[in-house]
ROSEVO-603803 format. One line per field, with one value per residue (C-alpha): residue in three letters; z, x, y. Coordinates in steps of 0.05 Angstrom, whole numbers, plus 5000, padded with zeros to 4 digits. Layout:
BEGIN
aa (ALA  ...)
pz (Z  ...)
px (X  ...)
py (Y  ...)
***
This chain:
BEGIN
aa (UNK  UNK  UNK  UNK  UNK  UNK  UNK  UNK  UNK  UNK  UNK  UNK  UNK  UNK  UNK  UNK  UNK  UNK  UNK  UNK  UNK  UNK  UNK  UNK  UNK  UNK  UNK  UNK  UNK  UNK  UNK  UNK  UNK  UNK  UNK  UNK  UNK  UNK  UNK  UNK  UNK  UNK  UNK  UNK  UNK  UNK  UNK  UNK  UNK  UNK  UNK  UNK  UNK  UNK  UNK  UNK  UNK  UNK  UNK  UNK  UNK  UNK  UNK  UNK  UNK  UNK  UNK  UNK  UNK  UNK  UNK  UNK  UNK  UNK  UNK  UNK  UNK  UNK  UNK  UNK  UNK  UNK  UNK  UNK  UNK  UNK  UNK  UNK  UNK  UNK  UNK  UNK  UNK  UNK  UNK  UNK  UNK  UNK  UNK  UNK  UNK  UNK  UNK  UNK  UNK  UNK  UNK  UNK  UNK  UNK  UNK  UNK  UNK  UNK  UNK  UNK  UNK  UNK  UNK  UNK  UNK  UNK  UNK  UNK  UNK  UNK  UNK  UNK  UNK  UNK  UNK  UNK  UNK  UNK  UNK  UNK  UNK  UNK  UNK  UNK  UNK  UNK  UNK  UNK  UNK  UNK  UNK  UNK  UNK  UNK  UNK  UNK  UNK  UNK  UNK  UNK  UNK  UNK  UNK  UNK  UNK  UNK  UNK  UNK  UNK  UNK  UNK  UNK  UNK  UNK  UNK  UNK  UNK  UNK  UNK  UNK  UNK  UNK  UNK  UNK  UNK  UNK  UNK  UNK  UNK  UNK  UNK  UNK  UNK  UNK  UNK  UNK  UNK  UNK  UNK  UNK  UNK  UNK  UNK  UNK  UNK  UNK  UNK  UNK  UNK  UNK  UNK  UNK  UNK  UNK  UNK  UNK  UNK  UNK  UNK  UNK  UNK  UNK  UNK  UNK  UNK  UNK  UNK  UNK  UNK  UNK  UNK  UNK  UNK  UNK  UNK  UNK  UNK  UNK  UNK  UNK  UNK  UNK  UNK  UNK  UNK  UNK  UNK  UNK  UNK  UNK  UNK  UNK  UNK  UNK  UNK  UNK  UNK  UNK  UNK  UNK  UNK  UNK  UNK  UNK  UNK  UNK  UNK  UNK  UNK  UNK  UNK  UNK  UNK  UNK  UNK  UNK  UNK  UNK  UNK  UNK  UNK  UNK  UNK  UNK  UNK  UNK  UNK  UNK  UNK  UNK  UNK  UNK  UNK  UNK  UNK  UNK  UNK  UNK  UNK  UNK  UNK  UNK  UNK  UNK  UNK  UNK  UNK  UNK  UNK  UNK  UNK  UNK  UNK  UNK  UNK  UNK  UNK  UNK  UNK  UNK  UNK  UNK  UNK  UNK  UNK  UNK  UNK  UNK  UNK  UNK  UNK  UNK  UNK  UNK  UNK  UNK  UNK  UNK  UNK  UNK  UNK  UNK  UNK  UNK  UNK  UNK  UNK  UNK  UNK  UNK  UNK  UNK  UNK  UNK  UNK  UNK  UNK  UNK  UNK  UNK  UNK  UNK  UNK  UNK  UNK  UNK  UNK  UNK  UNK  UNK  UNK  UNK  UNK  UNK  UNK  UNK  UNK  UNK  UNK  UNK  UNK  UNK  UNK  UNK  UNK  UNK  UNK  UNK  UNK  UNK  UNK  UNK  UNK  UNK  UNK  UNK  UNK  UNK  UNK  UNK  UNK  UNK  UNK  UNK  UNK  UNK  UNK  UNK  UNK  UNK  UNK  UNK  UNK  UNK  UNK  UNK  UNK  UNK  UNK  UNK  UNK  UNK  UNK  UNK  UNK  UNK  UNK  UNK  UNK  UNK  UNK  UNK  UNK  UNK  UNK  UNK  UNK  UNK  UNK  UNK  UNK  UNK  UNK  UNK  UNK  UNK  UNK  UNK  UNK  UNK  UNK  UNK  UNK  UNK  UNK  UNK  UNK  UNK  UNK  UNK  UNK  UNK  UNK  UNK  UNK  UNK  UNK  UNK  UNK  UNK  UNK  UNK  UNK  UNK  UNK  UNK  UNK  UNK  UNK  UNK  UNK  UNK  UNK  UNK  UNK  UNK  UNK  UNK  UNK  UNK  UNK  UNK  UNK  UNK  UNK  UNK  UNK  UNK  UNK  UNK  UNK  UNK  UNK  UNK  UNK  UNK  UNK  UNK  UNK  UNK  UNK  UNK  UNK  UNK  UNK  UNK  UNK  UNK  UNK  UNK  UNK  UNK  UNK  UNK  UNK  UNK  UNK  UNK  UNK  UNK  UNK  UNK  UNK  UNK  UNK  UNK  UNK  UNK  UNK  UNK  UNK  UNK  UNK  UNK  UNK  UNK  UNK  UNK  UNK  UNK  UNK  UNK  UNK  UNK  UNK  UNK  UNK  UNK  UNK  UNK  UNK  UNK  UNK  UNK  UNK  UNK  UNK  UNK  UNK  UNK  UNK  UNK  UNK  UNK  UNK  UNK  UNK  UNK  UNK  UNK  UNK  UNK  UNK  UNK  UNK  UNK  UNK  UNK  UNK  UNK  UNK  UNK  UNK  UNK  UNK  UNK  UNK  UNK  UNK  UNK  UNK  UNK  UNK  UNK  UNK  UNK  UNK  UNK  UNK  UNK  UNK  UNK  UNK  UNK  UNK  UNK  UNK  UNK  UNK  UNK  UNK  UNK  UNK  UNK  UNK  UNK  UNK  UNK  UNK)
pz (4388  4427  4426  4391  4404  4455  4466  4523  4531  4483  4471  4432  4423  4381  4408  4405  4360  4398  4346  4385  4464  4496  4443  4462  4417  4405  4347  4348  4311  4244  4233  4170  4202  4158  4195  4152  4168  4141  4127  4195  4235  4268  4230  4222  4291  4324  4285  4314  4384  4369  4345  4409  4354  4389  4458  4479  4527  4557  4555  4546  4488  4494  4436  4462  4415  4397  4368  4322  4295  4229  4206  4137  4145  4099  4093  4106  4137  4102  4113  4041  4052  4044  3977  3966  3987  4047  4071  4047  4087  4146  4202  4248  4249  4241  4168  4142  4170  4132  4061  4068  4088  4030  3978  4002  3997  3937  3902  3925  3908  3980  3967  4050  4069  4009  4031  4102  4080  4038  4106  4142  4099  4097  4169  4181  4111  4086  4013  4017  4064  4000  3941  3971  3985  3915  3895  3933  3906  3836  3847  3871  3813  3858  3824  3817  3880  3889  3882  3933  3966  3966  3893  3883  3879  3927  3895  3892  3963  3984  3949  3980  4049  4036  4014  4080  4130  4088  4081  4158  4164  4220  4266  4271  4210  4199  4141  4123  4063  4017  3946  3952  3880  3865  3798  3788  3776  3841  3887  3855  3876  3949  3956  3943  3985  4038  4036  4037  4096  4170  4185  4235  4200  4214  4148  4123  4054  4007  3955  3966  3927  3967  4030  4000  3989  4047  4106  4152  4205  4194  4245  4234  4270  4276  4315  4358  4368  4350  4312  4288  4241  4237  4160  4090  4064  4030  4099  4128  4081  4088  4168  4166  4129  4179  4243  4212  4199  4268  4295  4254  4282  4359  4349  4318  4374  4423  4388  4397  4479  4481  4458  4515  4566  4545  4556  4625  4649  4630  4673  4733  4797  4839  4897  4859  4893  4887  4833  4791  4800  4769  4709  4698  4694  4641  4607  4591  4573  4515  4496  4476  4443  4411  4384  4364  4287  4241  4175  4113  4041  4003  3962  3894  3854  3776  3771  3706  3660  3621  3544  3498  3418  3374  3368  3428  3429  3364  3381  3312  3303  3355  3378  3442  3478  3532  3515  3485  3515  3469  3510  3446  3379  3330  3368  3344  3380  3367  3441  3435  3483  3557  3547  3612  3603  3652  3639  3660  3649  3700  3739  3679  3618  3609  3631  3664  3605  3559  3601  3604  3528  3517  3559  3528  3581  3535  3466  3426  3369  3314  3304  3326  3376  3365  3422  3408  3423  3479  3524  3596  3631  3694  3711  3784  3786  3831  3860  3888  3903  3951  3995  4038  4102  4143  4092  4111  4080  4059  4037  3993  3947  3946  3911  3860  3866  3917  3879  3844  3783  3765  3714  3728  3733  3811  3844  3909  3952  3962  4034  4009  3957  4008  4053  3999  3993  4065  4093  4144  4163  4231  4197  4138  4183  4200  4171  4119  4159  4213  4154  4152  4082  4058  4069  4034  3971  3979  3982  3928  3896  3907  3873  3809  3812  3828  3762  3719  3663  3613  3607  3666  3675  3736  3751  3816  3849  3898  3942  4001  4001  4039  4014  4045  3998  3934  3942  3934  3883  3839  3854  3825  3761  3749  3745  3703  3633  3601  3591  3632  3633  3696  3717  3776  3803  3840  3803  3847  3818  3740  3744  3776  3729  3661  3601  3562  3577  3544  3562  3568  3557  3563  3490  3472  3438  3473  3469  3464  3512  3503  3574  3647  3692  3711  3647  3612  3665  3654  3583  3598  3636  3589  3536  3573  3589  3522  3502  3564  3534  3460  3490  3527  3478  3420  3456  3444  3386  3401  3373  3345  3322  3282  3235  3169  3176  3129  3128  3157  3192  3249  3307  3352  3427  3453  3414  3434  3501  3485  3449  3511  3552  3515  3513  3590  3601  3545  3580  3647  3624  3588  3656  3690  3644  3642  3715  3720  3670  3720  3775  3730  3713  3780  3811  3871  3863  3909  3860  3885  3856  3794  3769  3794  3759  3681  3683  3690  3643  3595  3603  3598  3523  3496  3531  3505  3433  3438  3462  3414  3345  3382  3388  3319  3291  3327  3311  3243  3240  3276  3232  3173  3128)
px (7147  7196  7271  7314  7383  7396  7478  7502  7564  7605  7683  7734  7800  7858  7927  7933  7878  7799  7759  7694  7673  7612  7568  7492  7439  7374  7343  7273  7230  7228  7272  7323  7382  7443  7519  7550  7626  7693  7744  7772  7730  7710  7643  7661  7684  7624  7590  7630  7627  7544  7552  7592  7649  7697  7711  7685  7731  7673  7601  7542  7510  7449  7407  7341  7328  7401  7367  7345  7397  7439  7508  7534  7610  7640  7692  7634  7666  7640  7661  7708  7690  7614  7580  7539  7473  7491  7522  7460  7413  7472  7428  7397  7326  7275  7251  7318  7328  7281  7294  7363  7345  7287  7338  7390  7339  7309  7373  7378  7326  7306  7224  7217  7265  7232  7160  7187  7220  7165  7112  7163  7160  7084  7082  7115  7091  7167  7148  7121  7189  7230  7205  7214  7287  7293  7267  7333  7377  7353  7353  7414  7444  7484  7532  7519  7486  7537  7591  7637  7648  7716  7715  7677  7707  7699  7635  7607  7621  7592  7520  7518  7536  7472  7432  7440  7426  7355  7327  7324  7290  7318  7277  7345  7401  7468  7492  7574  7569  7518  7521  7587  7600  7529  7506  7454  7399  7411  7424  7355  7321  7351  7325  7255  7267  7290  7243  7186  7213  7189  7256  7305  7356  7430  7477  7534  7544  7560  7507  7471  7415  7399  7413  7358  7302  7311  7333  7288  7339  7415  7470  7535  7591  7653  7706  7685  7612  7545  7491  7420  7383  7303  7300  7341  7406  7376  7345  7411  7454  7396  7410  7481  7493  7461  7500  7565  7538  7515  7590  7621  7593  7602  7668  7677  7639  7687  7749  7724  7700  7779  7815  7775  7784  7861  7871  7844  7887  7941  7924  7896  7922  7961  7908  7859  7787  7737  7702  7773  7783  7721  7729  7802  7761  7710  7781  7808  7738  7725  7799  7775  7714  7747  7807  7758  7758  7724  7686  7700  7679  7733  7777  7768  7834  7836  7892  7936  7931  7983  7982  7930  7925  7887  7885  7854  7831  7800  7774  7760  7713  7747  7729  7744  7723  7740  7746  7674  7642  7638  7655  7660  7643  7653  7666  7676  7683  7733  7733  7736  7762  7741  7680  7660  7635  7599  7598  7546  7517  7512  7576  7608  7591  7665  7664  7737  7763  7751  7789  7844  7836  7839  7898  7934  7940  7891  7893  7828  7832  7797  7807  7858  7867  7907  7930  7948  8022  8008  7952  7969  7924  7915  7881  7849  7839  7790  7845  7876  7951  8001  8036  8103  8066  8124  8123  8095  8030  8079  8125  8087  8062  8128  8159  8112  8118  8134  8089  8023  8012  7954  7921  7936  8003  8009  8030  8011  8057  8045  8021  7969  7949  7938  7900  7850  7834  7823  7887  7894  7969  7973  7959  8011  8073  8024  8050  8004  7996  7950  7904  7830  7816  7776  7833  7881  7831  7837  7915  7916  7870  7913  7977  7939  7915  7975  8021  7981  7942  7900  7858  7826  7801  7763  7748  7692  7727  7675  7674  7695  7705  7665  7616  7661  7720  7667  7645  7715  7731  7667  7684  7759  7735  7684  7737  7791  7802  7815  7781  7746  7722  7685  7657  7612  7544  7536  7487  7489  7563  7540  7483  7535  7598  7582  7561  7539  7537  7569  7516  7534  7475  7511  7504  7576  7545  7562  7502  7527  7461  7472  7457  7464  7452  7371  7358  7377  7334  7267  7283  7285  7229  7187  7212  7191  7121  7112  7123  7083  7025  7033  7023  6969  6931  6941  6929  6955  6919  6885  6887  6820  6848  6902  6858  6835  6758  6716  6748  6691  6695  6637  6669  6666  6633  6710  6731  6662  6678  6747  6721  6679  6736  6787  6736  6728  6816  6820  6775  6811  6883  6865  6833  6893  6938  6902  6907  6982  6982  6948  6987  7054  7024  7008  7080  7059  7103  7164  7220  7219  7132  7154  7203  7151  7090  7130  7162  7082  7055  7116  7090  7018  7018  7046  6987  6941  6972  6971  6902  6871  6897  6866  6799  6798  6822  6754  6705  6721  6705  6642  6618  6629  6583)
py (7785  7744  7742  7698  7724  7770  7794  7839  7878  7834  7856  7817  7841  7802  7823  7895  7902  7918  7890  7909  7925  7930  7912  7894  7876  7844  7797  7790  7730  7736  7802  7797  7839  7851  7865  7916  7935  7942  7880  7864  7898  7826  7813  7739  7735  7759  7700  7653  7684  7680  7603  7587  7564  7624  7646  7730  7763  7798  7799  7743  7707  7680  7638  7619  7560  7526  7467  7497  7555  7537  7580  7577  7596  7633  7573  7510  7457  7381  7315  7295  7232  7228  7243  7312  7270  7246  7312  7347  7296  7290  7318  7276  7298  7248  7272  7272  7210  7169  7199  7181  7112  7111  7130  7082  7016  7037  7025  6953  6891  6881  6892  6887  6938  6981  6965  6995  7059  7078  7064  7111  7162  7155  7162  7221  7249  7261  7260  7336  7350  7306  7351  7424  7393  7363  7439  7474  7427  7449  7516  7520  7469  7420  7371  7294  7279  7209  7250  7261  7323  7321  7323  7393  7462  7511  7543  7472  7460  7530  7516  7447  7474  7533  7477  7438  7497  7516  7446  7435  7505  7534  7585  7629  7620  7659  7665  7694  7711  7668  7697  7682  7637  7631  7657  7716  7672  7638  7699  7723  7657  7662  7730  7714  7647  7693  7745  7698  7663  7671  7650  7700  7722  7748  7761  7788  7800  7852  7841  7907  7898  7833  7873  7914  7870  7809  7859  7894  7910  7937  7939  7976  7954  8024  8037  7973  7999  7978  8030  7997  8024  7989  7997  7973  7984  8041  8068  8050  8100  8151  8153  8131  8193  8238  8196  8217  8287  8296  8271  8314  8376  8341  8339  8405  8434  8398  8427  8490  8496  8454  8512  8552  8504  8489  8554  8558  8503  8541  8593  8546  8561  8498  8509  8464  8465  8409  8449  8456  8377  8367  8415  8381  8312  8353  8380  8306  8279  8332  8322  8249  8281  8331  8282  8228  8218  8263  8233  8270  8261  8217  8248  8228  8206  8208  8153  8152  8100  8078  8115  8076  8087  8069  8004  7973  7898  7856  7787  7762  7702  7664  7588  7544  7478  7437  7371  7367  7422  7483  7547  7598  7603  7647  7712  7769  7847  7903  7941  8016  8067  8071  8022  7990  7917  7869  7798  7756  7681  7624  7583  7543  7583  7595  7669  7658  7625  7685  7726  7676  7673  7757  7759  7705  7656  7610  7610  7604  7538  7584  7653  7703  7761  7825  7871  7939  7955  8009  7964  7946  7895  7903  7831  7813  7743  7703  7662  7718  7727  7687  7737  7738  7726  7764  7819  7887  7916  7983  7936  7892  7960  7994  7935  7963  8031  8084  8134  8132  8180  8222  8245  8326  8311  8307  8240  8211  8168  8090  8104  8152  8103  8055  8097  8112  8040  8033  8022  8069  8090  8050  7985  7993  7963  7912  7838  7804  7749  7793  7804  7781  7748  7804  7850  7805  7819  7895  7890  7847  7892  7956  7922  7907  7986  8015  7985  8040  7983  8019  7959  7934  7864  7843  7767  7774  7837  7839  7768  7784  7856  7898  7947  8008  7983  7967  8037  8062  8020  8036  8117  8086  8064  8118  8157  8110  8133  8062  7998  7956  7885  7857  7794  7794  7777  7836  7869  7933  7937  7923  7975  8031  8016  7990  8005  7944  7874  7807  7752  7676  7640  7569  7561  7579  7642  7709  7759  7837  7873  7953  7969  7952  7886  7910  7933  7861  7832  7881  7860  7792  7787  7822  7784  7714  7752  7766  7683  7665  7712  7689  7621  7627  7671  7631  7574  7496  7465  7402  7335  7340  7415  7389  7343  7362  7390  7430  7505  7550  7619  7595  7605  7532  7550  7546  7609  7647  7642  7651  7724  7739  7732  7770  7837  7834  7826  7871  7934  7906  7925  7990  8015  7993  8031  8090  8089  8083  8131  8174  8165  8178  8241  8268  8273  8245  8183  8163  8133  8063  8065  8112  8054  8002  8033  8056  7978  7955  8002  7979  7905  7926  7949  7882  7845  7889  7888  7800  7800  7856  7817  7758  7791  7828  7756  7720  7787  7783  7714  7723  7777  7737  7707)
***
């Protein structure tokens, strides 16, 4: 298999700070290989360092096919100027070429130039290439195509920018960050577009169940080294687990041979012998083992909410549209205490305008909204907050509060808050201003924590946050005795935290699911089986069906073929179930084929139940007089 990317001894350092050094590694073709480290640990800038966009201080890079490697930034960079077509078609290959020439003449009266553009595209057979990009655009539900990109919000700009790094189809593509204000039913799409792909792959992203299913390949980046792991995110946390195990008890080993050795240099003589030179070098090299940090299990901190009674939140048969777009209508929903809920629906099915209109920054035009008298929101907005650059990271949370209650009573200082959410005490007298983005969203995150709400309302918590700080803050909000009110599209996240989901469909109607993000989806997908099967079973009635003809039970040759078929799928599925029902039964199963096999025996028995009314419909018939 031959090598893409291959980097050697790499080191980056910004000021003071070593984000990484001595840091070699090797992509292979066609490996999916996810970077997985904290906020400000340099993952972005060892993309850039790879894309030649940012110097190295040490080290090589070296990508063995640049013409044909693609990065989507985290921030994409597009011209303003040019419309969302001709950014997407703005490389200069010849394919890409000729579409954008074809659509330009077609819009003109010029029969010549049109008769030419379509021979080019015949040529180089670019009407295949033109539909599997019309596909992507649709998929990943790109604006007006003459509009102009400088126009589009941020999300917008972020899908065209993906869209433009898969249609050229890259042998080697980075990618910062992609699910990154795309919807669930996008990210889902990407990650079988992915998987399917012979593409190489480097990403960062904190979607772990897309880490899951695209990745093959994982390396860690801590403490300005590299680990790889050759397996999932789930194989990843498997072995990371037992790296950090097995440093633990190095280092506790070290400690104790240091207390021996301290003691002998203590007692060295001053004559020192070749031999004693040699054990003082030993001395000083297990002092660094021994001092080197230790991995513990996280505390886990019960914060204190603020008091809540009774009376939590009613939303009573509320209404609102924009301009003449119906967002809401007629909802309705008394919360009760400590529920967790998880919003979902796609971009633009006003999921951020309810929780402007809960908290009161919008107010509905039907209906009304009472707030009990003892709720605090706590609300984390997508936009994030502005800070003092010059301030200090201590600073910025003791303007809040220079102690954090608990719920036993006990209180933890503003420093130890911090640390918890991955601060660690060297970088609190750090300025803002040295913050990476992601870490701005974890200090940001801390201040909304740390004012004590009993109601909890989370507008996409997890962009940009790494999956060290989402763990945390999931192991936070296990534990929080109040409400909570999330919208995300990390489904890992829904499936850990809540308890039922609000659903925007798009139709202004909010559906109330009792369960988590993969159950509504199993559901769903059984549910568009199930009208997928009554379709094709029942069949589409015919013209010559649908007029009037003499009523008679004879069944016409269609429906005795149709009979003949439905016995044969019919045996077919119950000797399929019967086997899963086997191999349930046997305990031999690994998790990951237990939840497979019960989700296929679960869509087995509707198919059987469609096709055996079929059948008794036709036998009856036959066996009629």
């Amino acid at each position: 298999m031959s090598t893409v990317l291959q980097v050697e001894n790499l080191a980056r350092s910004y000021g003071e700070k070593n984000l990484f050094e001595n840091i070699s590694f090797v992509l292979s073709q066609s490996h999916k290989v996810a970077l997985i480290a904290r906020n400000g640990a340099g993952k972005t800038s060892l993309l850039n360092i790879i894309a030649g966009i940012e110097p190295c201080d040490a080290g090589t890079v070296t990508l063995f096919n640049r013409d044909s490697f693609e990065y989507l930034k985290q921030e994409p960079e597009l011209d303003p100027s040019r419309t969302v077509f001709e950014e997407v078609y703005s490389h200069s290959n010849e394919i890409q070429k000729a579409i954008l020439n074809y659509e330009h003449v077609i819009k003109g009266t010029n029969k010549e130039e049109i008769q030419h553009a379509i021979g080019q595209m015949d040529a180089i057979q670019g009407w295949e290439y033109e539909t599997r990009v019309k596909q992507i655009l649709t998929q990943l539900k790109l604006p007006d195509l003459d509009q102009r990109i400088e126009t589009l919000s941020g999300g917008q700009r972020k899908r065209v920018a993906l869209a433009k790094v898969l249609i050229t189809e890259p042998t080697f593509l980075i990618l910062d960050e992609p699910t990154n204000h795309l919807d669930v039913e996008m990210i889902e799409w990407l990650e079988e577009y992915l998987s399917k792909s012979t593409i190489t792959l480097l990403m960062v992203t904190h979607d772990r169940y897309f880490l899951d299913r695209v990745c093959d390949e994982v390396l860690e980046m801590e403490h300005a080294a590299i680990y790889k792991y050759r397996g999932n995110y789930s194989y990843f946390l498997e072995k990371q687990a037992e790296r950090l195990d097995n440093q633990n008890k190095e280092v506790e080993r070290a400690q104790n041979l240091m207390r021996t050795e301290q003691e002998w240099m203590r007692r060295m003589p001053k004559a020192r012998t070749t031999k004693a030179k040699a054990r003082i070098d030993s001395f000083f090299d297990l002092q660094e083992k021994a001092t080197s940090k230790v991995y513990e299990e996280r505390l886990t901190l019960n914060i204190e909410g603020s008091r809540m009674g009774n009376k939590i939140l009613e939303i009573n048969d509320i209404s609102f549209k924009w301009g003449e777009l119906q967002i809401l209508k007629g909802f309705t929903y008394t919360f009760k205490r400590n529920e967790k809920v998880g919003i979902v629906g796609k971009n633009g099915s006003g999921k951020s305008t309810f929780l402007d209109i809960i908290t009161g920054k919008i107010r509905p035009q039907k209906g009304h909204i009472q707030k009990g008298e003892t709720i605090q929101y706590g609300y984390y907005k997508q936009q994030g907050l502005v800070f003092d650059e010059q301030t200090k990271v201590i600073d910025v949370v003791k303007e809040i509060a220079e102690v954090v209650k608990l719920s036993n009573g006990d209180t933890i200082s503003a420093a130890a808050f911090l640390n918890y959410f991955m601060f660690p005490y060297p970088s609190h007298f750090q300025q803002v201003y040295k913050l990476s983005g992601g870490e701005r969203r974890r200090l940001y995150l801390v201040t909304v924590l740390m004012r004590s709400p009993n109601f909890l309302i989370l507008d996409e918590p997890t962009n940009d946050l790494d999956i060290l700080t989402l763990n945390v803050l999931e192991e936070y909000l296990a534990a929080f005795s109040g409400c909570v009110v999330v919208v995300t599209h990390d489904r890992y996240f829904l499936d850990k935290i809540v308890d039922h989901l609000f659903v925007f469909d798009g139709d202004a109607m909010i559906k109330d699911f009792p369960g988590n993000y993969t159950q509504y989806k199993n559901w769903s997908d059984d549910l568009k089986k199930r009208e997928q099967l009554q379709k094709r079973v029942t069949g589409r009635k015919t013209e010559s069906e649908k007029q009037v003809a003499p009523v008679t039970n004879k069944l016409s040759y269609k429906e005795k073929r149709e009979l003949e078929r439905l016995e044969k799928e019919i045996a077919m599925l119950e000797a399929e179930k019967s086997a899963i029902e086997a191999e349930l039964q046997s305990g031999s199963l690994n998790p990951t084929d237990l939840t497979q096999r019960s989700e296929r025996w679960a869509g087995i028995l509707p198919e059987i139940e469609l096709m055996t009314d079929r059948w008794m419909e036709l036998s009856d018939r036959e066996s009629s007089p």
